[in-house]
C-alpha positions as CSV (number, residue, x, y, z in Angstrom):
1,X,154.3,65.4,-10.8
2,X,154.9,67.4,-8.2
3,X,158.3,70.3,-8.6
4,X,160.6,70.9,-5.8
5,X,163.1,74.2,-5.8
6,X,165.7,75.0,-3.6
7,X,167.9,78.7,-2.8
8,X,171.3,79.2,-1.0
9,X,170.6,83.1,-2.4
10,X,172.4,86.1,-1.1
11,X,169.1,88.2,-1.4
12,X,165.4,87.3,-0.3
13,X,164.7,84.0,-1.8
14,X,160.5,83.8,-1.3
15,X,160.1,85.8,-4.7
16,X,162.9,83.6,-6.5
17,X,161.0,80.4,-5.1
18,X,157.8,81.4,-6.0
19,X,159.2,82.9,-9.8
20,X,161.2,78.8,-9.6
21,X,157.8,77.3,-8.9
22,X,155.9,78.7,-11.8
23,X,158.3,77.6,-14.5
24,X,157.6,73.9,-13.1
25,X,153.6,74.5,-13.0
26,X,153.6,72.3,-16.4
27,X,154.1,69.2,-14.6
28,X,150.9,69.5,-12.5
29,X,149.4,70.3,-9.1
30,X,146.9,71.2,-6.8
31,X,148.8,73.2,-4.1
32,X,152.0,74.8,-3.2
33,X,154.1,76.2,-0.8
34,X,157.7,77.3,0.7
35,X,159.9,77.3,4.0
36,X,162.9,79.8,4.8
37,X,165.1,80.1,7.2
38,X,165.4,83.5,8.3
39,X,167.9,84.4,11.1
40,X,168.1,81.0,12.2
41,X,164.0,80.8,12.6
42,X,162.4,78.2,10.4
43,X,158.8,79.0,8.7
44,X,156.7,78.0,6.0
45,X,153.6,79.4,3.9
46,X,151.8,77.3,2.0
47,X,147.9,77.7,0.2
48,X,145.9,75.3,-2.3
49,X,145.5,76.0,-5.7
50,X,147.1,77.7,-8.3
51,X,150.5,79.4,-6.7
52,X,149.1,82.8,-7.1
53,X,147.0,81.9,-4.2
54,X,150.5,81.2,-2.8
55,X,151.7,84.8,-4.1
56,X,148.6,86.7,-2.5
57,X,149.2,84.8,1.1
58,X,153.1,86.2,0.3
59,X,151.8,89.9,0.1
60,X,149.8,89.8,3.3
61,X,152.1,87.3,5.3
62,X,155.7,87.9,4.3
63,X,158.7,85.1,4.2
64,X,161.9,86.3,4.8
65,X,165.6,84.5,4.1
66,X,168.2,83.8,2.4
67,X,167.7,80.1,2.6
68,X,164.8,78.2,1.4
69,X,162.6,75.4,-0.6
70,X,159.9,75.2,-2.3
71,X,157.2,72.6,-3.7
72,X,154.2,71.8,-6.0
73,X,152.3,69.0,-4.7
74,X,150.1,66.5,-6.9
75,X,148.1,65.0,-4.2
76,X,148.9,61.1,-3.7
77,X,148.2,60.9,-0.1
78,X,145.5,62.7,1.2
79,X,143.1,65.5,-0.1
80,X,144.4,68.7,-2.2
81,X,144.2,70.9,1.6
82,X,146.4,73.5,3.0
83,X,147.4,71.0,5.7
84,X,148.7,68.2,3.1
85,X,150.6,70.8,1.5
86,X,154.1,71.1,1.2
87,X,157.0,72.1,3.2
88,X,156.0,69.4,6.0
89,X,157.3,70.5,9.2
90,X,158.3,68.7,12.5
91,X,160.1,70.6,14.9
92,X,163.5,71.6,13.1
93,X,163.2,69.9,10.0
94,X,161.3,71.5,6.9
95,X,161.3,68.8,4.2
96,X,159.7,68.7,0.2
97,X,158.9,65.6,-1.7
98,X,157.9,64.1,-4.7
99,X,157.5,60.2,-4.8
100,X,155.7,58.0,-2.7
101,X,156.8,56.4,0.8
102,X,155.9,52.6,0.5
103,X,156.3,52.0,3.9
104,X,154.2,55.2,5.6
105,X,152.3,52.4,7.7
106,X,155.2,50.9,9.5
107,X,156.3,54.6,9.9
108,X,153.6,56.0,11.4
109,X,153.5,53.4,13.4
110,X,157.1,53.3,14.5
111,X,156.7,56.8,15.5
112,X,153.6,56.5,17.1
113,X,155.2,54.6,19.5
114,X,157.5,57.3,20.7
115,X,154.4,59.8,21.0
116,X,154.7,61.1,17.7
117,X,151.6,62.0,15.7
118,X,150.6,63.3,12.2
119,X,149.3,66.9,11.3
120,X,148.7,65.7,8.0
121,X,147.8,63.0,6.0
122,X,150.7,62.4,4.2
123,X,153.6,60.2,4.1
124,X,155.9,63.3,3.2
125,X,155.6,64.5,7.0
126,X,156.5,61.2,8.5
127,X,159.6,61.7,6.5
128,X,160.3,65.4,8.6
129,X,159.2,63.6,12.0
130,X,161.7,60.8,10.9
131,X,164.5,63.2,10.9
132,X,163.6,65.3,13.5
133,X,163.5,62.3,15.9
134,X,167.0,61.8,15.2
135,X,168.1,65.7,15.8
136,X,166.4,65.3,18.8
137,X,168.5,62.2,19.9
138,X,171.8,64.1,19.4
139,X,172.2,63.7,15.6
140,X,173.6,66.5,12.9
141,X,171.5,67.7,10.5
142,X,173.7,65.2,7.9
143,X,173.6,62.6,10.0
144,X,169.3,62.5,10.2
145,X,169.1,62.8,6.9
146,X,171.4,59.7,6.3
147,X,169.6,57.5,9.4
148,X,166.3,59.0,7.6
149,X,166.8,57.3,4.5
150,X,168.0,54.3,5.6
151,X,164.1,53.8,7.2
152,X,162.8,54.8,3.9
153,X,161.0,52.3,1.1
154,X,159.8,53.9,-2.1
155,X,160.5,56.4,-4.6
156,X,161.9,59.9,-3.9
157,X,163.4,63.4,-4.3
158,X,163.9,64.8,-0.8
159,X,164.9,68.2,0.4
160,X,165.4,69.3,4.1
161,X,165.5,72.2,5.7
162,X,166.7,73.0,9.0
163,X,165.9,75.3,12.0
164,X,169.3,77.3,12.6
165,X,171.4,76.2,9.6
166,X,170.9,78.9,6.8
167,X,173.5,77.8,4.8
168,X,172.6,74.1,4.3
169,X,170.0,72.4,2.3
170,X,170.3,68.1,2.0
171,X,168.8,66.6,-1.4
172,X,168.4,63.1,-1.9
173,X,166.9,60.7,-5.0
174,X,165.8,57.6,-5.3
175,X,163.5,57.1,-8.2
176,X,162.7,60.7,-8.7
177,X,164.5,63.3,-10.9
178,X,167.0,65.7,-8.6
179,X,169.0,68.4,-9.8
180,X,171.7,70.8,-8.3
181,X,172.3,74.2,-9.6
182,X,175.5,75.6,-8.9
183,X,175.5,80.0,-8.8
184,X,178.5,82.4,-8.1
185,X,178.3,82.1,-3.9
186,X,174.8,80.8,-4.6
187,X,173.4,76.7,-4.6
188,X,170.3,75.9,-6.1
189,X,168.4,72.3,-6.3
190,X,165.5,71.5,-8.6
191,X,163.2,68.7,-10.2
192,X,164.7,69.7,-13.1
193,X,167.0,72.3,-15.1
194,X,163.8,74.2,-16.1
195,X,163.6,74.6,-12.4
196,X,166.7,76.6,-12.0
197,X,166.7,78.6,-15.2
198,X,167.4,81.1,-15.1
199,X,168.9,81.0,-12.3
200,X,171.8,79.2,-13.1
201,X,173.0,77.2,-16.5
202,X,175.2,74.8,-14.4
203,X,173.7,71.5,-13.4
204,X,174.6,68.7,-11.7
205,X,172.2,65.7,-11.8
206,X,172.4,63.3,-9.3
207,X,171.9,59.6,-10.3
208,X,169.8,57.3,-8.8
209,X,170.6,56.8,-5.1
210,X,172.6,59.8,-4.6
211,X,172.1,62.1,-1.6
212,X,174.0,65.7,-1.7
213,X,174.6,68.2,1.3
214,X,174.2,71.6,0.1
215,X,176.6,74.8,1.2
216,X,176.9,78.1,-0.9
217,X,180.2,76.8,-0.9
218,X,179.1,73.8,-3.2
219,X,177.7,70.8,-3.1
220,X,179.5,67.4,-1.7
221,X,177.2,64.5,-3.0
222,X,177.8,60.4,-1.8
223,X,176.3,57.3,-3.6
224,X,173.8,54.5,-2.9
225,X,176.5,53.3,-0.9
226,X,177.8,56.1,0.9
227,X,180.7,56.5,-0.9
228,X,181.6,60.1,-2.2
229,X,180.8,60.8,-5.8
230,X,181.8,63.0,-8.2
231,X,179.0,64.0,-10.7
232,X,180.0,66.3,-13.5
233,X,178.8,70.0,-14.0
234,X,177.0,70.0,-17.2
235,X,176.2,73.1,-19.4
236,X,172.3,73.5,-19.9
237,X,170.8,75.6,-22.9
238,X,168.7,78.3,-22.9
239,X,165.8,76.9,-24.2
240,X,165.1,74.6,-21.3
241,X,164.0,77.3,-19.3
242,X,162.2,79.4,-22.0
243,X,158.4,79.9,-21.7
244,X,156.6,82.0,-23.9
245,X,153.4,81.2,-25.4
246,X,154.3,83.5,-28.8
247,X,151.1,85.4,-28.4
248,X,148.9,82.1,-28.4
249,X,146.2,81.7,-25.8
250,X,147.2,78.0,-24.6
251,X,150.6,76.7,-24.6
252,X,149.0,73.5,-26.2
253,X,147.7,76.1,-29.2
254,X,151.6,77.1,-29.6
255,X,152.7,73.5,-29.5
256,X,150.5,72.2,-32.1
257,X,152.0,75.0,-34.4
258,X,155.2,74.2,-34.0
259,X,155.0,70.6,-35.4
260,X,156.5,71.6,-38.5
261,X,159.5,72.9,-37.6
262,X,160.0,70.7,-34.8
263,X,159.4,68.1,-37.6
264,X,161.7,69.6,-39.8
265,X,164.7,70.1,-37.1
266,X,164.3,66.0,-36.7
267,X,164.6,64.9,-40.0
268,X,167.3,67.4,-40.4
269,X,169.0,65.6,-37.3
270,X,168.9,62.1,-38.6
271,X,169.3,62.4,-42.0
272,X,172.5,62.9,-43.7
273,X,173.3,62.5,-47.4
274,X,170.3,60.5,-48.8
275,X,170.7,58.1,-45.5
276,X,169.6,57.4,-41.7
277,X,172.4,58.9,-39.8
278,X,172.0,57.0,-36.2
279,X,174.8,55.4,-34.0
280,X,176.8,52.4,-35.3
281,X,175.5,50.3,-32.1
282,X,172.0,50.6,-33.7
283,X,172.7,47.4,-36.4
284,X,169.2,45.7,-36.9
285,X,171.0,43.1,-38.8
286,X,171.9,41.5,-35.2
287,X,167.9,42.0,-34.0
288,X,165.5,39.3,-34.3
289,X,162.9,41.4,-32.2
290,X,161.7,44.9,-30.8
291,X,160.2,45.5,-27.6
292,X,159.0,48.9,-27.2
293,X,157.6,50.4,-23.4
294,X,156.5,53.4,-23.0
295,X,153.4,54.7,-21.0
296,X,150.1,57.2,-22.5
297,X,150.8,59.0,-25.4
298,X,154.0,57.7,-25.8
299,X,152.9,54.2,-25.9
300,X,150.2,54.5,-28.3
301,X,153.3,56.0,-30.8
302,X,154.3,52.6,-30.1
303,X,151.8,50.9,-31.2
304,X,152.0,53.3,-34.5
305,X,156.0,52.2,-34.7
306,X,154.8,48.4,-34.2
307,X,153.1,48.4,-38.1
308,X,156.3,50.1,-38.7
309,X,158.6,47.5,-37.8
310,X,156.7,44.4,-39.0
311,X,155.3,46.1,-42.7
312,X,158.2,48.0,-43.6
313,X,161.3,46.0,-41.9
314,X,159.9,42.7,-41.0
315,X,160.9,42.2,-37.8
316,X,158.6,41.0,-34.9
317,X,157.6,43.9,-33.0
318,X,155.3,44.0,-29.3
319,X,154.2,46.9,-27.6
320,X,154.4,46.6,-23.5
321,X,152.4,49.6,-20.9
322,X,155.5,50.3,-18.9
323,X,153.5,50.2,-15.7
324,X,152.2,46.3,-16.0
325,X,155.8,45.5,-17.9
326,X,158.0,43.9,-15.3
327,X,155.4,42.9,-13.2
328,X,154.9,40.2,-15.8
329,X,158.4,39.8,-15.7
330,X,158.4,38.6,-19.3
331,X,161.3,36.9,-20.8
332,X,163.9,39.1,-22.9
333,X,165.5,37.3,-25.7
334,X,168.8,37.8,-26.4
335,X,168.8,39.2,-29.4
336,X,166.0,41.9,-28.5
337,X,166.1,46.1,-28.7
338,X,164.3,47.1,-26.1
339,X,163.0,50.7,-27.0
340,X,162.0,53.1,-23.8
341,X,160.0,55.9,-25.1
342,X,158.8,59.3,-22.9
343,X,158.6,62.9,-23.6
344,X,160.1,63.7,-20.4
345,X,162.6,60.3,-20.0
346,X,161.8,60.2,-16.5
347,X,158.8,58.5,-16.1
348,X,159.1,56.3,-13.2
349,X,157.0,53.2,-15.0
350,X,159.2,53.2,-18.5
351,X,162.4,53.8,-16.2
352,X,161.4,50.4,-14.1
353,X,161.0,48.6,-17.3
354,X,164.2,49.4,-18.7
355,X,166.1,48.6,-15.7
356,X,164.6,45.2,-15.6
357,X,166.1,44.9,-19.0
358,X,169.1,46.2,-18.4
359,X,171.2,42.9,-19.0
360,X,168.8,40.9,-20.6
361,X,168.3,43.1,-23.9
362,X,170.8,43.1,-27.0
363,X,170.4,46.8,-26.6
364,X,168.3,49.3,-24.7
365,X,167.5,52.0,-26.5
366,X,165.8,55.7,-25.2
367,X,163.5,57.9,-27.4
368,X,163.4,60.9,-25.1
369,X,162.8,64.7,-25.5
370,X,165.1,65.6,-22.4
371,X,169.1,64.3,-23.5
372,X,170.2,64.7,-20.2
373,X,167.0,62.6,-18.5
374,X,167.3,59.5,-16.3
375,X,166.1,57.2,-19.0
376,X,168.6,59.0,-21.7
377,X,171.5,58.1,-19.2
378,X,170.9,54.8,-18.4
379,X,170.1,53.6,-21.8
380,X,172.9,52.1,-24.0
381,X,171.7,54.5,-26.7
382,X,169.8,57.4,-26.3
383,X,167.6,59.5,-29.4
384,X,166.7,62.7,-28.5
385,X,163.2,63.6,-30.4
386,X,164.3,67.6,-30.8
387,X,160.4,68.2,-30.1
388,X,161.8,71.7,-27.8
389,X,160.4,72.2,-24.5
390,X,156.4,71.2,-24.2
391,X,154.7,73.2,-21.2
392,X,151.1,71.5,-22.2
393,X,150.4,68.8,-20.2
394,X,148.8,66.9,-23.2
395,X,151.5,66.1,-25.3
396,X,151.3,67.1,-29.3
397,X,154.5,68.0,-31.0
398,X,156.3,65.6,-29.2
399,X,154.1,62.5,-30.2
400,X,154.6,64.0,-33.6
401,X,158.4,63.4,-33.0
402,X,158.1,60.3,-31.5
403,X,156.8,58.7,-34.4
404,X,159.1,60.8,-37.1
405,X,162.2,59.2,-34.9
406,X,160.2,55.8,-34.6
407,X,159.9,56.2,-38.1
408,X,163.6,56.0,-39.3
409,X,164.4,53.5,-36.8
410,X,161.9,51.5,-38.8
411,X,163.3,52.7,-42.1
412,X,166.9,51.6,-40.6
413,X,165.9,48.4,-40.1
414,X,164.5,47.8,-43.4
415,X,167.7,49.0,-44.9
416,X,169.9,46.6,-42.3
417,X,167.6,43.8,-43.1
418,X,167.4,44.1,-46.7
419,X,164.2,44.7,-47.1
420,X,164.9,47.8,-48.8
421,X,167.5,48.6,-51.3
422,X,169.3,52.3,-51.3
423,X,166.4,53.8,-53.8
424,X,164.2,52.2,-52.0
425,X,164.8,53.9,-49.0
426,X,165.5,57.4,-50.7
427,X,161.9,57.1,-51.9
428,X,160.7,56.5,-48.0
429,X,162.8,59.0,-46.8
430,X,161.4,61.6,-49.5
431,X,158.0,60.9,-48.1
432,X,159.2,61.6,-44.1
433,X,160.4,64.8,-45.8
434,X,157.5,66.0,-47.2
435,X,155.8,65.8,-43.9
436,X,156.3,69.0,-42.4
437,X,154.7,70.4,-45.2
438,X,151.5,68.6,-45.4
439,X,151.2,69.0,-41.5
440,X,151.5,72.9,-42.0
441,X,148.3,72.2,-44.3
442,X,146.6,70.1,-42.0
443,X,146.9,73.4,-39.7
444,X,145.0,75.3,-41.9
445,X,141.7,73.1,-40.7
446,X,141.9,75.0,-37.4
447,X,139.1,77.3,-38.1
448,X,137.0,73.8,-39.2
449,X,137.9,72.3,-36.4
450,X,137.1,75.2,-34.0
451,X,133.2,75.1,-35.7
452,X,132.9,71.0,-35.2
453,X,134.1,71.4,-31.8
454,X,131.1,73.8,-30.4
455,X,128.8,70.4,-31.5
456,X,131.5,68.3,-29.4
457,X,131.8,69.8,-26.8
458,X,128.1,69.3,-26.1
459,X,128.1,65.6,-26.4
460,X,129.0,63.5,-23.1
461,X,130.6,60.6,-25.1
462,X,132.6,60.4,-28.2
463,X,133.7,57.4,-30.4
464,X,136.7,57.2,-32.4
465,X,137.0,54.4,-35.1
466,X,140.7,53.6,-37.1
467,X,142.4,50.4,-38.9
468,X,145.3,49.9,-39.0
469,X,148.1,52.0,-38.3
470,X,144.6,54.0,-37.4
471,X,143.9,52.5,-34.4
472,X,146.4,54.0,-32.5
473,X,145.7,57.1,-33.9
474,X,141.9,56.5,-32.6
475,X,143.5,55.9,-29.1
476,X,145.5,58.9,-29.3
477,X,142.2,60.9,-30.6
478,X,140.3,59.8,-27.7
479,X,143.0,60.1,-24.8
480,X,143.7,64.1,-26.0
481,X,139.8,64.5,-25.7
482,X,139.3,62.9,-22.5
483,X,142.2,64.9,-20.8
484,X,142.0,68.0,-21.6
485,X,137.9,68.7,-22.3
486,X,136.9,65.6,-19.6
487,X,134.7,64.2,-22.4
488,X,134.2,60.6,-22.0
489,X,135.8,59.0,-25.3
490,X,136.8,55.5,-26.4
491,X,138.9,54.3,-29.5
492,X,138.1,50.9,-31.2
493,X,139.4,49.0,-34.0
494,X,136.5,49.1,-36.7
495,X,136.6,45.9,-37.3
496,X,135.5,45.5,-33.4
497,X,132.6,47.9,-33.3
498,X,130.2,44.9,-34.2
499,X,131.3,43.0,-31.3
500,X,129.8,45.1,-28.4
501,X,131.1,49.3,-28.7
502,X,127.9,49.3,-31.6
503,X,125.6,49.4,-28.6
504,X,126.6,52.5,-27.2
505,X,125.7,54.5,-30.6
506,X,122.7,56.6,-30.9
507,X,122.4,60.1,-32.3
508,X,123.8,61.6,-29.0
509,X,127.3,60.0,-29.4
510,X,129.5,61.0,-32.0
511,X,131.7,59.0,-33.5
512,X,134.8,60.3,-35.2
513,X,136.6,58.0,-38.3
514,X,140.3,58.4,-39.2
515,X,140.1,57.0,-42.4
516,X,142.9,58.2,-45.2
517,X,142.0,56.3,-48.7
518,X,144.5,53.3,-48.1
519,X,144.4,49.8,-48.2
520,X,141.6,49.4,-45.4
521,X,139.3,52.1,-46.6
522,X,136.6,50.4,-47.9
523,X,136.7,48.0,-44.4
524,X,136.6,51.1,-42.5
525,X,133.4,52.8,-45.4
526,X,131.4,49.6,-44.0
527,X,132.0,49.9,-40.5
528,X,130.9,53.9,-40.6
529,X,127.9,52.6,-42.2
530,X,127.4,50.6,-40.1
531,X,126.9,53.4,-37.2
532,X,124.8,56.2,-40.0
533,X,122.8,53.2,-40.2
534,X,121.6,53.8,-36.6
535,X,121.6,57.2,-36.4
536,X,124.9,57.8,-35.4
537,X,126.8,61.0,-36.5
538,X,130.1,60.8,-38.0
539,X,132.6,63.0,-38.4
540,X,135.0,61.9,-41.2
541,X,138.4,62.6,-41.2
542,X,139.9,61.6,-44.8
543,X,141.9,62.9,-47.5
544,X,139.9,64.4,-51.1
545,X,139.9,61.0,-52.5
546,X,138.1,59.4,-49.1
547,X,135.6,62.6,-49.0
548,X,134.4,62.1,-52.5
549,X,133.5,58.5,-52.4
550,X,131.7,58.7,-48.8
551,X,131.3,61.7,-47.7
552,X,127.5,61.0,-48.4
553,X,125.6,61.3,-45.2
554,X,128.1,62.5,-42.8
555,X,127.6,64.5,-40.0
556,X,131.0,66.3,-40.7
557,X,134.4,65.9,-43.2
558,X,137.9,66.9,-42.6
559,X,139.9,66.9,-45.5
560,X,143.5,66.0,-45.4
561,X,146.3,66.3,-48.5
562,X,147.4,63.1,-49.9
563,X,149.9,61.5,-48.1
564,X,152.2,58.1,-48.2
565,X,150.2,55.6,-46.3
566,X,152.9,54.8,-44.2
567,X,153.2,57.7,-42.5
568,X,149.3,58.7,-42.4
569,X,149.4,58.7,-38.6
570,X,151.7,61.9,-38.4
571,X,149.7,63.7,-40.3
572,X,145.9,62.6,-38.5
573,X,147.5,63.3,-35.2
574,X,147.1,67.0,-36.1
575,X,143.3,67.3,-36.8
576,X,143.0,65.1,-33.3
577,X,144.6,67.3,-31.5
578,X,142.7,70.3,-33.3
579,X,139.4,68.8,-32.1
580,X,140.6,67.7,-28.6
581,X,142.1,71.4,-28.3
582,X,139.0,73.4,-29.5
583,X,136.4,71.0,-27.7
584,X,138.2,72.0,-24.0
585,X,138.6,76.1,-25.2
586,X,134.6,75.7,-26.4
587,X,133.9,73.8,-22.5
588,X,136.0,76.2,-20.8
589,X,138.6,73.8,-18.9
590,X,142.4,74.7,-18.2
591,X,143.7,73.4,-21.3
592,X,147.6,73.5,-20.3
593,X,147.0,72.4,-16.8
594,X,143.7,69.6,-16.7
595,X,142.7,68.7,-13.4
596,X,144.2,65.7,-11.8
597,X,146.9,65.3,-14.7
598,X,150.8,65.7,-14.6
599,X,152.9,66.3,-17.3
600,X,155.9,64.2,-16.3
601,X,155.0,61.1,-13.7
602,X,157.5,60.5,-11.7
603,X,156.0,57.7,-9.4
604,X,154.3,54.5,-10.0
């Protein structure tokens, strides 16, 4: 969603705001801008579309300081135009946000009453006007900002800037990500540590309700309740703020490559000396159920995990969207692991959800990419997915890490539960092993793929058809195509093709089968002939066994190695993604950065 940056600097901070702003392009937007303050004078530049709009307005209409924020804005109220872009302004007050303002009606209202009116038609400016206000009754700068967000009702990461204070920036979260960078007579605040690399490799992130005031001199941050806090300084790697494409024309190209070693540096993770090397709390012989949340791609690795849990382990296993989750306020028995899965592990709908269960779960448990995320820290267990940093905004080599981590927690369980003795489980794990291997093969199909997807890319709807541990895959399939080439696609269940989706097929649609020889083959044959039988054209994606026994009046075959049905869903996700990537490249649409998408959402 949309990134926020922030410079105490002892040089011209404009070009370091701008350079900040581009590493956190890979969560979305549609404009962007940034306020200094420069002698004590506060101003702002801001443009629509992509910030090198921002940099060209730069060139011609310089920003000087020493002091100053910037912002990516992912529209949510009002239109993607210069005047809803961020820094709002309201007389001495500069502010950036990223969240929603819940109560913007009673507001705008409030302030309308005291002659105050909008620029803009966002919520974010109500917030400056809010503060200003209270400068203008007498207030310090500190003092606004705390009356401020006492008004406020929603989610948020705020910073302010003032008019006359050029060594002071105030940050505040509530159910958005903040982070404070701390320099050698330098400050720095950021959505995230990619923000301030490499600027800085210390990082202090605030928790949930926190509010910090800013100096060069440091930073001094107070809780939800006012109190002071002391948050620790944490070490950040290098690689979270690396991003290099490695010669590849998409960063979704690059991503897709690196599955196998991202695979590989998982497994080599987890699993130690023949066995599933996971903390002690993790004891599935105390679980009589698994609840898994998680929202988009994550979720439907969820559903993949969910034939996991109940074929391999036997355990009762659901799968919840984390935005309709606590809304249904479902009950939590006490002997459940709840499981919180997200790339970025601070989605703002799986966060909810595992706050509502917080208490009411046996365990809560995060699958994350980001260790030091929001979800990681306020589970009771956190896995990290070692996926590396993902810039594409439709996620590949972490779903492929979801499920290998998914995976072994199933395995875990089977050995916990019995269900599989210690040769048993060698023999599974020797099958997870072999995956990186087969996925490097699966790569290999690129070139196919690239060919299918100039027919694709033509059609206006797609199909995809899986059983199965399939049918995620299918949902997964159709989601990558639809984000990132703005193809209409839907997934179904074969089995469910018969009971309505069969009308849609004609000779225009395409319909794409994940169909590995397995248990549910011949079910899934019938249901593909079902469509060639009305002129639909199918692309079938198999394995050498599944090609030779009906491949027979296809439209188009992909043909995967062998692999342990199990874990067939790993390897399809790659030739989906293939297709999905190829299709957009073929139409032409910004693969990394599809229009009206984010990479991480950060409100509901």
């Amino acid at each position: 969603m949309c990134g926020i940056v922030g410079i105490l600097g002892s040089h011209e901070v404009a070009p370091l705001l701008v350079e900040s702003l581009k590493r956190l392009e890979y969560r979305g937007y549609d404009s962007a801008g940034i306020a200094t303050v420069c002698e004590g004078r506060l101003d702002r530049r801001r443009a629509t579309g992509k910030l090198v709009n921002l940099s060209d307005l730069l060139v011609h209409d310089p920003l000087p300081g020493h002091a100053g924020i910037g912002h990516t804005r992912w529209a949510t109220h009002g239109p993607a135009v210069t005047r809803n872009a961020h820094p709002h302004r309201a007389g001495r007050v500069s502010v950036v946000h990223n969240g929603i303002i819940e109560n913007f009606r009673e507001l705008r209202a409030w302030l309308a009453e005291r002659g105050k009116g909008q620029e803009s038609d966002t919520d974010t400016e109500l917030v400056a006007m809010l503060a200003d206000h209270f400068l203008s009754d007498g207030a310090s700068p500190e003092e606004a900002v705390e009356a401020t967000l006492a008004r406020l009702t929603g989610a948020y990461a705020l910073l302010f800037l003032f008019e006359g204070e050029d060594d002071l920036l105030i940050a505040a979260r509530k159910g958005s990500p903040l982070a404070i960078g701390h320099g050698e007579g330098e400050m720095f605040v950021g959505s995230d540590a990619i923000a301030l690399a490499p600027l800085t490799s210390r990082v202090t992130y605030l928790e949930e309700g926190d509010w910090a005031v800013v100096t060069r001199g440091g930073a001094r941050i107070r809780d939800a309740l006012g109190r002071l806090a002391n948050r620790p300084v944490r070490q950040v790697s290098a690689e979270a703020g690396a991003a290099d494409k490695g010669g590849h024309r998409h960063f979704m190209a690059k991503e897709i490559e690196e599955q196998p070693a991202r695979l590989t540096a998982a497994f080599d993770h987890y699993l130690r000396d023949g066995r599933v090397g996971l903390p002690e709390a993790l004891d599935f012989g105390g679980v009589d159920r698994v609840t898994m949340v998680a929202c988009g791609t994550a979720s439907y690795a969820c559903h993949v995990a969910k034939y996991w849990f109940e074929q391999v382990a036997g355990i009762p296993a659901d799968v919840d969207v984390a935005s309709e989750f606590r809304y249904r306020e479902p009950p939590i028995p006490p002997r459940t692991l709840a499981v919180f899965v997200s790339q970025s592990g601070e989605t703002a709908d799986t966060l909810a959800a595992l706050r509502y269960c917080q208490g009411k779960a046996a365990l809560n448990l995060a699958v994350v990419n980001v260790p030091e995320s929001s979800i990681a820290r306020e589970s009771d267990v956190a896995l990290p997915i070692h996926a590396g940093r993902e810039i594409g905004v439709a996620s590949t080599k972490a779903f492929s890490c979801q499920l290998a981590v998914l995976a072994l927690l199933a395995l875990k369980a089977a050995r916990d539960r019995g269900r599989l003795d210690d040769e048993g489980l060698a023999e599974r794990l020797a099958e997870l092993r072999n995956l990186p291997g087969l996925v490097n093969h699966a790569l290999s199909l690129g070139e196919e793929c690239h060919r299918i997807a100039q027919g694709l890319s033509e059609a206006r709807d797609v199909l995809f058809l899986g059983r199965g541990r399939m049918f995620p895959l299918a949902l997964e399939g159709a989601l990558k195509l639809k984000e990132i080439s703005y193809i209409h696609a839907e997934a179904y269940a074969s089995g469910e093709l018969k009971h309505g989706p069969i009308a849609l097929v004609d000779p225009a649609v395409p319909v794409i089968v994940l169909a590995p020889h397995d248990e549910l083959f011949d079910k899934t044959v019938s249901n593909m002939q079902e469509v060639m039988a009305r002129g639909g054209k199918v692309l079938l994606v198999t394995d050498r066994r599944g090609a030779q026994e009906a491949a027979l009046g296809v439209w188009e075959t992909l043909v995967l190695p062998d692999v342990a049905a199990p874990w067939a869903p790993i390897l399809y996700a790659v030739p989906a993604q293939l297709l999905a990537y190829h299709t957009a490249v073929a139409k032409g649409t910004d693969v990394d950065q599809p229009r009206n998408l984010a990479k991480s959402v950060t409100v509901e």
